[in-house]
N, C-alpha and C positions, 0 to 999 in steps of 0.2 A: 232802236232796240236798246233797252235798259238794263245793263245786268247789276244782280245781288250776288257778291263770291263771300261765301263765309264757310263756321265750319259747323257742328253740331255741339255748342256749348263752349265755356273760356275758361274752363274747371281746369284745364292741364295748361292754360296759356298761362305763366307763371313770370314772373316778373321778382327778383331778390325772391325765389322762394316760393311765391303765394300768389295763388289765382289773382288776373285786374282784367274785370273789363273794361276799364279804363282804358291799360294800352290798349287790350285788345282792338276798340273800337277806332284806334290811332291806324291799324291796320288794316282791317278792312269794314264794309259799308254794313252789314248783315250778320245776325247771327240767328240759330236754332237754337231756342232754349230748351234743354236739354232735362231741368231739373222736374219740371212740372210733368213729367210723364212718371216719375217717382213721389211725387210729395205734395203738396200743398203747402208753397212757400207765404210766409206772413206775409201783409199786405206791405207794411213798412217798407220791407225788403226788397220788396218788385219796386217801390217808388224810387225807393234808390236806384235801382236798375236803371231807370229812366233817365234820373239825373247825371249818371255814369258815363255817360256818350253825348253824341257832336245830336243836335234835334232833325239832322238829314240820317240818322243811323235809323235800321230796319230790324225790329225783332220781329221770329214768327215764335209762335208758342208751341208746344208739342202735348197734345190733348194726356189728362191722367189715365191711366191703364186701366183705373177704375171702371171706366166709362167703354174702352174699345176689348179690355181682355175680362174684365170681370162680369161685368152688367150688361152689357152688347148695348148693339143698337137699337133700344125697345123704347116706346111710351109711356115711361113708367117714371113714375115721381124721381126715383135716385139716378136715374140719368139723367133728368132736367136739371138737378143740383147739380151734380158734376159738371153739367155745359156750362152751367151757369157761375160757377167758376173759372172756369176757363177762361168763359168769354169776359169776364171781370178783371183778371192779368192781362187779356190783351188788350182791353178801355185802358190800362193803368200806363200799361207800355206805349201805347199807340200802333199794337200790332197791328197790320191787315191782314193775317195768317193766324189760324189754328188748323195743326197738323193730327189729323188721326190715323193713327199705326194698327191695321189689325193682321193679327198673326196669319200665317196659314194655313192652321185648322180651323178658322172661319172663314167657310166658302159659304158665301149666301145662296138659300135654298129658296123656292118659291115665298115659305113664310117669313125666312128671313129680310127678304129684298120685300115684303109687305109690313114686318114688323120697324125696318128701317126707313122706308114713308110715310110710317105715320109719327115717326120720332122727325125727322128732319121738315114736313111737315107743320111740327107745330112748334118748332125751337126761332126765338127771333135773333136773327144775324144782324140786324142794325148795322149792314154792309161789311159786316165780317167776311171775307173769303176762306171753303173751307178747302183742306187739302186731305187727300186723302191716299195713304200710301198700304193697297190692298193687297197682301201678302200673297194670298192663294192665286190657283189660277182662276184669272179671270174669264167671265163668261162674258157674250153680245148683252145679254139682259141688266148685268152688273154696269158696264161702261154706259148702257145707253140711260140708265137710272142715273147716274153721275153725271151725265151729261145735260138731264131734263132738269137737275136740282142747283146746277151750275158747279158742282165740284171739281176743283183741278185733281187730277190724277197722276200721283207723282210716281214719277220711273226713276230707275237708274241708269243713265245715260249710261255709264261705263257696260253696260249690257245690254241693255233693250235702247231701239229706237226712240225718239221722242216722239209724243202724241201730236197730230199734226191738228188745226181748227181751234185749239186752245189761244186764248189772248196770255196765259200766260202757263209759263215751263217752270214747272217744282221739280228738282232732281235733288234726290238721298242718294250723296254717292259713296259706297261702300270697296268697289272693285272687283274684282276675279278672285281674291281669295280667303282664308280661312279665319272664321273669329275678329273679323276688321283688322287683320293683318294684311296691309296691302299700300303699297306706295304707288303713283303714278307716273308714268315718265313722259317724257316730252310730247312723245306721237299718240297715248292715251288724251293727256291732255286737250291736243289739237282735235281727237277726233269727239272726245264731249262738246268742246266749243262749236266744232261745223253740225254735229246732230241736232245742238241746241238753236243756230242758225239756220237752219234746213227748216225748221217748224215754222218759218216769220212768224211767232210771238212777238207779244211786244213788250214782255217782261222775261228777263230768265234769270231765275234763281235756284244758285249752284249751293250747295248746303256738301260740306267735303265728311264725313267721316271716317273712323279706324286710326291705326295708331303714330300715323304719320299726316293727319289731317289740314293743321296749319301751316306746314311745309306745303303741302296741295295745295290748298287753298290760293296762299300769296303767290306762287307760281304761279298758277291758274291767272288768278286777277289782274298779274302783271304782263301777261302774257295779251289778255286781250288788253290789256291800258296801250300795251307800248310794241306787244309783237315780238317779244326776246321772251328768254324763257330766264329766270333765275337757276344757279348751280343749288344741287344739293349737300355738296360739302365745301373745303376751303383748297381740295386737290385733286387731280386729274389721275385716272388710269391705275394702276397699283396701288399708289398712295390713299386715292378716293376710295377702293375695296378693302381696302386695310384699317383706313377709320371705321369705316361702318362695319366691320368685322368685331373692330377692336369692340366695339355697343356691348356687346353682349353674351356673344360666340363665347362656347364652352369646350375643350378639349381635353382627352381628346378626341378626335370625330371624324365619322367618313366623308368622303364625299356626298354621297347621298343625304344624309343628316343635314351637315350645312346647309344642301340646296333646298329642304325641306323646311328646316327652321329661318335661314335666312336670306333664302334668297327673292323674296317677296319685297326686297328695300330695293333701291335705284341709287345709283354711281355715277359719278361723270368721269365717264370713258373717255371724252375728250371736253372741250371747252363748248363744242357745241353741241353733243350727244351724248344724253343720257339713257341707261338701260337698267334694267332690273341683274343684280349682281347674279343672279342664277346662269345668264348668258356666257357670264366670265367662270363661273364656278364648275360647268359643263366640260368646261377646256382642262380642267387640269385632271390628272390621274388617278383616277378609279382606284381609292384604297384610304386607309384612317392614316389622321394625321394627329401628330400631339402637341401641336403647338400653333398660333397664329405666322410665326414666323416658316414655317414651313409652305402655310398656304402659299406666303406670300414670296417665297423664293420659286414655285411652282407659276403664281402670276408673272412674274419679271421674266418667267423660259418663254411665257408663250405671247405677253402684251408687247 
C-alpha cells in the first residue's frame, strides 16, 4: 500500500516570508495544486513547478471552475479547451491526477448524467486518471457512471467512509468544521489512516486542507512513516492552550465565544495526547473574561 500525504497547495507554506515549493516538497511526497482551479497559470510557470521538487514528487491538478462551475459537464467546444488545458499542466507536471470539484447544486439529472457521457466519452485521457469530488448527494446512477468511466471518487475520510473496489483512495480532507477551520488530533488521524486501510487500495492519497493543513499533513505522514504522532506546540497542558490562545484570541470574551471561535485547534494536553482545546475550554466557568491570563489562571484550577 502506497501513500501520498500532502496538503491542498504551498501558497501559505512560507519559508523567510514567501511561498517555496521547494521546501515544501523537502517535506512531503504530494501536492494538490491548488492554483489552476482559479487561473490559467503561464506555461513557463508550471515548468518551473516541475523543476522545483525531487522527480519521485507527485502533483495532482485541480480542474479550472470554468469547466465544473461554469460550463458543466457538456460536449461542447469550451469544455474541450478547458480539459484541454488541464490536461496540458498535467503532461507538463507529470501529473497522474486531475481533480474535478463540482458544487452542490449540481446534482446530475437524467440529462445531466447523459450530457456528462457524451463529454467524458469523447475527451482523450492519454492515462490520465480522473478524480472527482461530487458535492451533492449522491445517487446509485452517479457512482455507477463513475465507476463504468473509471473515475475515482474522492471523499472525505474525516466524514464519510472510504469507497471500498477502488485501486486507489482520493481523500479532500476538510474536517468537522466551519469555513476549513479545523485542526486534527491524534485519534482523527488514526481513524483516517485505518478507513483509508480498510479499503485495500493500493494507492491512498491524503490531500489535507483548512487552516491548519500542513501541521496535519506532516503529523499524518509521520505517523504512518514511524507510528508516533508529532506535537503540535513546543509545551504541554496550560502552556500548550495559552500559546495557541496567545494566535489570536481577542478579549474580552465568554466562554462560549472562545469555544466557538477557537476551539477547533488542538493542544498537547500531555506528551502523548492531543485534543481540540474546546475539551479544555468546557472546564472552566461559564462567564467573559478580559484577558488571556484569566483563561489561563482558570486552566491551572482545573489541569
Amino acid at each position: 500500500m502506497e501513500y501520498l500525504v500532502g496538503a491542498g497547495g504551498w501558497g501559505y507554506f512560507n519559508v523567510k516570508g514567501k511561498p517555496s515549493l521547494k521546501a515544501y516538497s523537502q517535506v512531503f511526497n504530494f501536492v494538490e495544486v491548488n492554483t489552476t482551479f482559479y487561473e490559467y497559470p503561464n506555461k513557463n510557470l508550471v515548468e518551473i513547478w516541475r523543476r522545483s521538487v525531487p522527480a519521485d514528487f507527485t502533483f495532482s491538478v485541480r480542474c479550472h471552475q470554468d469547466l465544473t462551475h461554469r460550463i458543466g459537464l457538456k460536449p461542447v467546444d469550451e469544455a474541450f479547451e478547458v480539459f484541454n488545458k488541464m490536461k496540458a499542466y498535467c503532461n507538463t507536471l507529470a501529473s497522474p491526477l486531475l481533480i474535478l470539484e463540482t458544487p452542490a447544486s449540481c446534482a446530475l439529472d437524467e440529462e445531466g448524467l447523459t450530457s456528462a457521457k457524451g463529454f467524458f466519452s469523447s475527451v482523450d485521457l492519454g492515462g490520465l486518471r480522473l478524480v472527482w469530488e461530487y458535492r451533492a448527494p449522491i445517487k446509485l446512477e452517479v457512482a455507477e457512471f463513475m465507476a463504468d468511466f473509471g473515475i475515482i471518487r474522492s471523499v472525505d475520510l474525516s466524514i464519510e467512509p472510504a469507497i471500498f473496489g477502488n485501486d486507489v483512495i482520493y481523500s479532500r480532507l476538510f474536517g468537522k468544521g466551519k469555513h476549513n477551520r479545523y485542526q486534527f488530533t491524534d485519534n482523527e488521524l488514526l481513524e483516517i489512516e485505518q478507513s483509508a486501510q480498510a479499503s485495500k487500495a493500493e494507492k491512498i492519497i491524503l490531500a489535507y486542507h483548512g487552516q491548519r493543513m500542513y501541521n496535519d499533513a506532516a503529523r499524518s505522514r509521520m505517523h504512518i512513516a514511524t507510528g508516533k504522532f508529532l506535537p503540535v506546540t513546543n509545551y504541554l497542558g496550560v502552556e500548550s492552550a495559552k500559546a495557541v490562545l496567545a494566535e489570536d484570541a481577542t478579549f474580552p470574551s465568554t466562554k462560549s465565544s472562545l469555544i466557538e471561535d477557537q476551539g477547533w485547534k488542538v493542544i498537547d494536553l500531555t506528551a502523548d495526547k492531543r485534543v481540540h482545546i474546546s475539551e479544555v475550554l468546557a472546564l472552566i466557568p461559564n462567564r467573559s473574561y478580559s484577558s488571556l491570563d484569566e483563561v489561563t489562571r482558570e486552566l491551572k484550577a482545573i489541569l
